[in-house]
N, CA and C atoms as an extended XYZ file, in Angstrom:
351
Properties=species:S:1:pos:R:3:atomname:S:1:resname:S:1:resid:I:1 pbc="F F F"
N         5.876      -13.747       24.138 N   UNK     1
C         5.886      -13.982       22.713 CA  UNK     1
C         7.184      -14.693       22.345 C   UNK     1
N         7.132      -16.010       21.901 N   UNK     2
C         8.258      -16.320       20.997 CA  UNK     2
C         8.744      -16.403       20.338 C   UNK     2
N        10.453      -15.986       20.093 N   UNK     3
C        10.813      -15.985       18.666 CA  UNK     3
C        10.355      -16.812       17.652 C   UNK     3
N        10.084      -16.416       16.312 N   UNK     4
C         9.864      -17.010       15.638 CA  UNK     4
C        10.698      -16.848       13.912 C   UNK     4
N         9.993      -17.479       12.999 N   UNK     5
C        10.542      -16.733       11.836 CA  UNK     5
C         9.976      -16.457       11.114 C   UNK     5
N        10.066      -15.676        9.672 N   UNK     6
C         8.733      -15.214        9.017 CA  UNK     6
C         9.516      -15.083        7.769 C   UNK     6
N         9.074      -16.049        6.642 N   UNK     7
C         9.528      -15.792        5.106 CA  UNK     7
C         9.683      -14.951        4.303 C   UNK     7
N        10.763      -14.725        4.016 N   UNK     8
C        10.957      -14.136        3.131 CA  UNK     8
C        11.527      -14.199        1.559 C   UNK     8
N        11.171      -13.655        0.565 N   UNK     9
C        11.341      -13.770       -1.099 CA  UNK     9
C        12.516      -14.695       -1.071 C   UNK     9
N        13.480      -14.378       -0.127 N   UNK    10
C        14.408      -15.847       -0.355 CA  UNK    10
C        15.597      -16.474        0.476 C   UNK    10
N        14.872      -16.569        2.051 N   UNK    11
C        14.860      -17.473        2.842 CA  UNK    11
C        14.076      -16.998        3.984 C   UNK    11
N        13.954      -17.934        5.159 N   UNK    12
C        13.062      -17.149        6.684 CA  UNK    12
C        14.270      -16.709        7.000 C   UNK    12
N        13.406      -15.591        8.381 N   UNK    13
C        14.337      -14.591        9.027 CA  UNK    13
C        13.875      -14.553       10.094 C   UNK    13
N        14.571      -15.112       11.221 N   UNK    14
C        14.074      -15.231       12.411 CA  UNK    14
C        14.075      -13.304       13.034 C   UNK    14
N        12.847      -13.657       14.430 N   UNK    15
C        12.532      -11.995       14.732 CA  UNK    15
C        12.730      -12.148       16.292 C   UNK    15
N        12.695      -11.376       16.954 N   UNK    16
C        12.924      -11.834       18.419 CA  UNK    16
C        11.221      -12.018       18.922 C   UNK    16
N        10.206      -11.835       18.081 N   UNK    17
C         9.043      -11.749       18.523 CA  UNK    17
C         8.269      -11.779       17.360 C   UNK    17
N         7.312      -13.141       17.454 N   UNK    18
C         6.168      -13.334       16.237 CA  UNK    18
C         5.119      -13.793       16.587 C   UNK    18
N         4.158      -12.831       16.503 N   UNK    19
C         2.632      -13.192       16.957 CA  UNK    19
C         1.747      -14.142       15.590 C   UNK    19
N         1.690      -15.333       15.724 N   UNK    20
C         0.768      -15.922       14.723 CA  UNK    20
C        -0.327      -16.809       15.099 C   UNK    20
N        -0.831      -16.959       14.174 N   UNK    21
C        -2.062      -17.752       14.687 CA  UNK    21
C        -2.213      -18.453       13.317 C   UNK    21
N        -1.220      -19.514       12.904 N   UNK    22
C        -1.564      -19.966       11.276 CA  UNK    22
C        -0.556      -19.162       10.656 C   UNK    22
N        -0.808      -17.972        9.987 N   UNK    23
C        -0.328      -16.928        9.634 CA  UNK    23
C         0.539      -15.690       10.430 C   UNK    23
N         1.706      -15.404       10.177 N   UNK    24
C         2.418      -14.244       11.058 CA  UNK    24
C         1.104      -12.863       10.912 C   UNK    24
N         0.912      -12.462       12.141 N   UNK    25
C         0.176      -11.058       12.462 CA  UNK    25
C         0.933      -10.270       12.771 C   UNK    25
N         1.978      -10.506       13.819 N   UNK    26
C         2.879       -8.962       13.430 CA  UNK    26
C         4.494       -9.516       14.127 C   UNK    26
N         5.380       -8.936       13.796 N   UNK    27
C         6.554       -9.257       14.337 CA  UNK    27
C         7.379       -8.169       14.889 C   UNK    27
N         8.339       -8.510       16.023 N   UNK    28
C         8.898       -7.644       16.266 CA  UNK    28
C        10.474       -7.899       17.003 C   UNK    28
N        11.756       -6.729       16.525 N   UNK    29
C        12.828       -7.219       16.859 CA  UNK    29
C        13.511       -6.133       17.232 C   UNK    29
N        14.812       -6.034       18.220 N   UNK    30
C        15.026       -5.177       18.900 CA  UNK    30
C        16.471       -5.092       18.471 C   UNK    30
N        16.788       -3.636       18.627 N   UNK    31
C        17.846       -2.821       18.548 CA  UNK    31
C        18.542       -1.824       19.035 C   UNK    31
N        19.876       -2.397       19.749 N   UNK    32
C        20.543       -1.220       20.930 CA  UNK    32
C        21.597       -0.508       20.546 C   UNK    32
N        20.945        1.044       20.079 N   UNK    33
C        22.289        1.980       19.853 CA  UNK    33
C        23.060        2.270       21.482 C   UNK    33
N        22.407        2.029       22.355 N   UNK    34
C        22.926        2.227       23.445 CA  UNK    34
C        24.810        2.396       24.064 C   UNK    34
N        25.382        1.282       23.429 N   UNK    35
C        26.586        1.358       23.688 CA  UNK    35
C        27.162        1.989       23.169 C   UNK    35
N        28.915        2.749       23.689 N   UNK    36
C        29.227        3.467       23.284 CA  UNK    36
C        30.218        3.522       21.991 C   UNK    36
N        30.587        2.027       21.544 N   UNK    37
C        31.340        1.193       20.770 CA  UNK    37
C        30.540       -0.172       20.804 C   UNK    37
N        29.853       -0.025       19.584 N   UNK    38
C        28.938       -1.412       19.631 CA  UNK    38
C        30.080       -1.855       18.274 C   UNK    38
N        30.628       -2.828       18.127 N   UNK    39
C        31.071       -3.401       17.035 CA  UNK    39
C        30.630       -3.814       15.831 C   UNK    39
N        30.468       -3.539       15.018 N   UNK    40
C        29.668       -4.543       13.935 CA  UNK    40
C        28.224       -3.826       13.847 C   UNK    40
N        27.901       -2.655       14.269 N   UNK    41
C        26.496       -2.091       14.608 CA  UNK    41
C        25.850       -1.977       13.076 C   UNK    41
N        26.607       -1.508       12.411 N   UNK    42
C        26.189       -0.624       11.395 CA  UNK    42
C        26.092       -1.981       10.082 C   UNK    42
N        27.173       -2.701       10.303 N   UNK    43
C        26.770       -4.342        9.770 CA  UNK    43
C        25.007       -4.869        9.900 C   UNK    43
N        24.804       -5.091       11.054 N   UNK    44
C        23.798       -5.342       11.772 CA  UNK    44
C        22.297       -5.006       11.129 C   UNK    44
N        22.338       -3.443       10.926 N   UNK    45
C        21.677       -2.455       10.639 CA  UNK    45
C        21.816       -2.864        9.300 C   UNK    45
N        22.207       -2.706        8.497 N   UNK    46
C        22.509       -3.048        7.179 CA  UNK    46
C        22.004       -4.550        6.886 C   UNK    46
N        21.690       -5.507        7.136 N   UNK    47
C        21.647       -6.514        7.581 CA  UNK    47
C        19.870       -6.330        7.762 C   UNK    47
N        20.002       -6.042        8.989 N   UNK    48
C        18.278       -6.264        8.900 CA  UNK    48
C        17.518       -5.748        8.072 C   UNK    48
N        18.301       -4.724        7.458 N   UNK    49
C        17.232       -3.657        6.649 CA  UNK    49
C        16.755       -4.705        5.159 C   UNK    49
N        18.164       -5.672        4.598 N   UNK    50
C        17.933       -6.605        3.912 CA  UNK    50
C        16.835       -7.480        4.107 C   UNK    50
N        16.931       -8.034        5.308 N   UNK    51
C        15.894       -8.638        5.624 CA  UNK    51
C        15.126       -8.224        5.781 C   UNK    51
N        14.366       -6.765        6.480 N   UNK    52
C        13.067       -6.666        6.611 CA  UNK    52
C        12.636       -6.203        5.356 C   UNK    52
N        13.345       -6.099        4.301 N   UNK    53
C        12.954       -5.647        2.861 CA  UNK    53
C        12.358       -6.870        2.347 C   UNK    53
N        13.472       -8.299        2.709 N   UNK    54
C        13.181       -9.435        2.014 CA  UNK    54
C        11.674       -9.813        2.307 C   UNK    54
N        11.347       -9.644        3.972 N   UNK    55
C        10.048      -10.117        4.189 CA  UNK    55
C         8.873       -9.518        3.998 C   UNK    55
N         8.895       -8.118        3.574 N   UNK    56
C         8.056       -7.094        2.934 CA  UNK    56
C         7.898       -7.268        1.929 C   UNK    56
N         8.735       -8.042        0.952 N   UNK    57
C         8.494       -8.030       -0.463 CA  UNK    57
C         7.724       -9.312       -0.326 C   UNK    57
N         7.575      -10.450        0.200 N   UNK    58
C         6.775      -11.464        0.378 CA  UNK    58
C         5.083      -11.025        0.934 C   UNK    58
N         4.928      -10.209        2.230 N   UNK    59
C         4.351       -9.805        3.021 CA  UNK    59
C         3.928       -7.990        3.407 C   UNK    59
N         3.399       -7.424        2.192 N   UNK    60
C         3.862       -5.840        2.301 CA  UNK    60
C         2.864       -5.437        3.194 C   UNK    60
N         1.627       -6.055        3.952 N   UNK    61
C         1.242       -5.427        4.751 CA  UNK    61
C         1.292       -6.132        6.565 C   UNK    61
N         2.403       -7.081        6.437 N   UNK    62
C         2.768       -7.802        7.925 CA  UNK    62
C         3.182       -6.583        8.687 C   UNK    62
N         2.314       -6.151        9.848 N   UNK    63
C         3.214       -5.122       10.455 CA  UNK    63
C         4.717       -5.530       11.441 C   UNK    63
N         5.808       -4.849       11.410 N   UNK    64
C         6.755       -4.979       11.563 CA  UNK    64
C         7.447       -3.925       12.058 C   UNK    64
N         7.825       -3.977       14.007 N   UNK    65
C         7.978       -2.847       14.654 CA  UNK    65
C         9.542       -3.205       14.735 C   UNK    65
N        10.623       -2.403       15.145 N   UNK    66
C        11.729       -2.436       15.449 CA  UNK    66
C        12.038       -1.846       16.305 C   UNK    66
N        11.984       -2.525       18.137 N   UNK    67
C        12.339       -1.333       18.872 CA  UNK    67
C        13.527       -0.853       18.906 C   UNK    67
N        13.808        0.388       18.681 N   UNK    68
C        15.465        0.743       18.791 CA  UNK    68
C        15.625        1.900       20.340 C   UNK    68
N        16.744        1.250       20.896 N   UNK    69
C        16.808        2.147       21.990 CA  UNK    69
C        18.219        3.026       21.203 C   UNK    69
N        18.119        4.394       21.599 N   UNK    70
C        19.006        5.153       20.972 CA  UNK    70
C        20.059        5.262       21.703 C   UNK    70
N        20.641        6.040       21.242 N   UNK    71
C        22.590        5.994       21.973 CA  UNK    71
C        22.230        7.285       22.773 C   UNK    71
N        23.172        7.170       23.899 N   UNK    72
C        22.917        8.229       25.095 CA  UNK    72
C        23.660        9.449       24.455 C   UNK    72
N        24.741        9.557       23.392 N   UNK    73
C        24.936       10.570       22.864 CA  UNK    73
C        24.559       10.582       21.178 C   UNK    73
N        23.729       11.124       21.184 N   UNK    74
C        23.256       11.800       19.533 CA  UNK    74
C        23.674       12.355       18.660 C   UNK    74
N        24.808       12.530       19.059 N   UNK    75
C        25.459       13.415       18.013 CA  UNK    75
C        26.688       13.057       17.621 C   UNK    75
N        26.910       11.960       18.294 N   UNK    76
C        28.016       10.759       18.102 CA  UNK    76
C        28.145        9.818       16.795 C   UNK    76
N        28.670        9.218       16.254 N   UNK    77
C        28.896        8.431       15.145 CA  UNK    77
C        27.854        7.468       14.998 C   UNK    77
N        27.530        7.198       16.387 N   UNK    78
C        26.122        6.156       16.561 CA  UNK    78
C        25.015        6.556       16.791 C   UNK    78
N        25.393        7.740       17.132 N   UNK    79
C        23.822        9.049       17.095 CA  UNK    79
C        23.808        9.082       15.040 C   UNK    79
N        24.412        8.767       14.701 N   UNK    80
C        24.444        9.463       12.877 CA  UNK    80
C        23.712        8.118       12.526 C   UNK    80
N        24.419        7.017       12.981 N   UNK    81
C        23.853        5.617       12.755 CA  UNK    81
C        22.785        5.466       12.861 C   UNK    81
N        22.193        5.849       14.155 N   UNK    82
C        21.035        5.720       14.656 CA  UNK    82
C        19.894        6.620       13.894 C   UNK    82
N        19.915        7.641       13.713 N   UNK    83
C        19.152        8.621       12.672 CA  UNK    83
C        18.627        7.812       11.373 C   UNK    83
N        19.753        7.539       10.861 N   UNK    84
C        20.013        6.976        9.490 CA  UNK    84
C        19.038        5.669        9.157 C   UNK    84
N        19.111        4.819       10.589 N   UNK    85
C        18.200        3.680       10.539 CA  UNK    85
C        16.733        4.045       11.019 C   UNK    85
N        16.822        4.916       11.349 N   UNK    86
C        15.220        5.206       12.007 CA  UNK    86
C        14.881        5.269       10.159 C   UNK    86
N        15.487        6.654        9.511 N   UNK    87
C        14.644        6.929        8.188 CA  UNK    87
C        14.868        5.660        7.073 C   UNK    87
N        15.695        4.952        7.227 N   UNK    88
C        15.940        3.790        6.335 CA  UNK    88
C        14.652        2.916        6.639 C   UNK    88
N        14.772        2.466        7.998 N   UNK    89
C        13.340        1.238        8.469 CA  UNK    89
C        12.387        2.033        7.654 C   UNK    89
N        11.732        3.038        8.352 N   UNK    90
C        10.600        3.794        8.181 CA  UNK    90
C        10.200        3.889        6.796 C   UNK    90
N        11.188        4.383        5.693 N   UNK    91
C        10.919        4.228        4.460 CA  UNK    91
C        10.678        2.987        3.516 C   UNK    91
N        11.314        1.666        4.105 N   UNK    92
C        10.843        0.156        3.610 CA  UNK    92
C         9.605        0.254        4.634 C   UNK    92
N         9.116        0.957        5.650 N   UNK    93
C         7.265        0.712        6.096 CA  UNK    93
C         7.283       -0.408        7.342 C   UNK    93
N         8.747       -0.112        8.216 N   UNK    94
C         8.666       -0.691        9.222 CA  UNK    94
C         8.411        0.473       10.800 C   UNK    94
N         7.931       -0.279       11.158 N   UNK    95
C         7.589        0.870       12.278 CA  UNK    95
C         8.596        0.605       13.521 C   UNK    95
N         9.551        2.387       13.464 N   UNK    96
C        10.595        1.894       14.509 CA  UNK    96
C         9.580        2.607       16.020 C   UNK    96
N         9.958        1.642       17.081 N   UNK    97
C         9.656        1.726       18.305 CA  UNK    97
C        10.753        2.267       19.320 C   UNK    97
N         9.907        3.027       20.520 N   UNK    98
C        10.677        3.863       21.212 CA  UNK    98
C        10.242        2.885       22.257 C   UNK    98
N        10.870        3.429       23.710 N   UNK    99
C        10.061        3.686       24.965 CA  UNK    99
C         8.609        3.672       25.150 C   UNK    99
N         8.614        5.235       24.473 N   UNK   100
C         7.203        5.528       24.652 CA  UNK   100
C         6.446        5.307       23.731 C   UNK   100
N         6.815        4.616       22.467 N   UNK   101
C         5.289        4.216       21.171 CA  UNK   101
C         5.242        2.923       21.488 C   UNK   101
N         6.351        1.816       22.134 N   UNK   102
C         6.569        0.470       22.083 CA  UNK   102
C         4.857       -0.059       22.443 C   UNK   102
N         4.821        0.335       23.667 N   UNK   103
C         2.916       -0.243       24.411 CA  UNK   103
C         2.198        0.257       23.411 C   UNK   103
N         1.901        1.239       23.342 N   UNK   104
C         0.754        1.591       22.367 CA  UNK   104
C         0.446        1.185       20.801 C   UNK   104
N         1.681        0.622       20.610 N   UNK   105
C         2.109       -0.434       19.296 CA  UNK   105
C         1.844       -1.430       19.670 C   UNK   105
N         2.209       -2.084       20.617 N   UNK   106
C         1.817       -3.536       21.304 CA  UNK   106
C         0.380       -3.612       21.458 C   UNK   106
N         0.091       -2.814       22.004 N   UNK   107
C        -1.629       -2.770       22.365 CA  UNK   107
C        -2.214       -2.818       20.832 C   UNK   107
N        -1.880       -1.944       20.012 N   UNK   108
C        -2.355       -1.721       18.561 CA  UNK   108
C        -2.340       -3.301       17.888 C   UNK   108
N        -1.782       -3.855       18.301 N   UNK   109
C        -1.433       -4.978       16.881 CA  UNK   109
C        -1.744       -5.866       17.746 C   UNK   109
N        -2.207       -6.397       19.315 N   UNK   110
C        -2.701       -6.635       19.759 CA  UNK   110
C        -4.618       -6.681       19.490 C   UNK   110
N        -4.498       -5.768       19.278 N   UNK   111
C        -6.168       -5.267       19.297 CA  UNK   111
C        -6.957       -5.769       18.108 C   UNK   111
N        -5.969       -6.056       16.899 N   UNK   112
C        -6.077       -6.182       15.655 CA  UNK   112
C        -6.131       -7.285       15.374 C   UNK   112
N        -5.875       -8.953       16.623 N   UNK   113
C        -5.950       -9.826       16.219 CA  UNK   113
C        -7.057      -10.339       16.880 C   UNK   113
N        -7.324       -9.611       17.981 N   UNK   114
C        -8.551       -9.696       18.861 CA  UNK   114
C        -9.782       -9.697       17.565 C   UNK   114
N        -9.856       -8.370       17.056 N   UNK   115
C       -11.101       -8.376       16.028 CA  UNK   115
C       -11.064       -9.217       14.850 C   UNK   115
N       -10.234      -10.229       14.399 N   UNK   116
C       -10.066      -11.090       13.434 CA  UNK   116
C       -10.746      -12.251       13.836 C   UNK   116
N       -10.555      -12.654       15.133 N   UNK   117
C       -10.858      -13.700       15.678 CA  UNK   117
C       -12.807      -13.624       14.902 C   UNK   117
């Protein structure tokens, strides 16, 4: 899948992943709490949440996954970060991705362009 970009109320916003056919069907972009001092993380986070607001308000039913890999400690400053953005995405109606929901999300929004056809 290649990056692409997908409009928003007031400019595009490129995604690391845009399935279209004519029209965006679903997009998707990735996020690593992983490190233990990520710089600028919480910028970042703040940042996309703008944007995936901007392109929701254009597009409120484009589905829109965010895989986030979490920080190896949770209870860390970037474990607080990380929490914080799971319920932030989730509440603008983006669907954050794990490990284990990533395929079965893929397959899902997959499946969904199959029956359009």
């Amino acid at each position: 899948m290649p990056r692409g970009e997908v409009e928003g109320k007031n400019k595009l916003h490129t995604f690391d992943a845009v399935v279209r056919n004519g029209i965006p069907h679903f997009a998707v972009d990735a996020l690593s709490f992983e490190l233990p001092k990520a710089t600028n993380l919480d910028l970042l986070v703040y940042s996309k949440a703008w944007e995936l607001g901007d392109v929701l308000e254009v597009n409120p039913s484009l589905p829109i996954g965010i895989f986030a890999l979490p920080p190896v400690d949770r209870s860390s400053s970037i474990g607080t970060l990380y929490n914080e953005t799971v319920r932030t995405y989730r509440s603008i109606g983006v669907d954050v991705l794990t490990d284990q929901t990533f395929t079965e999300w893929s397959e899902r929004m997959a499946a969904t362009i199959s029956l359009e056809q």
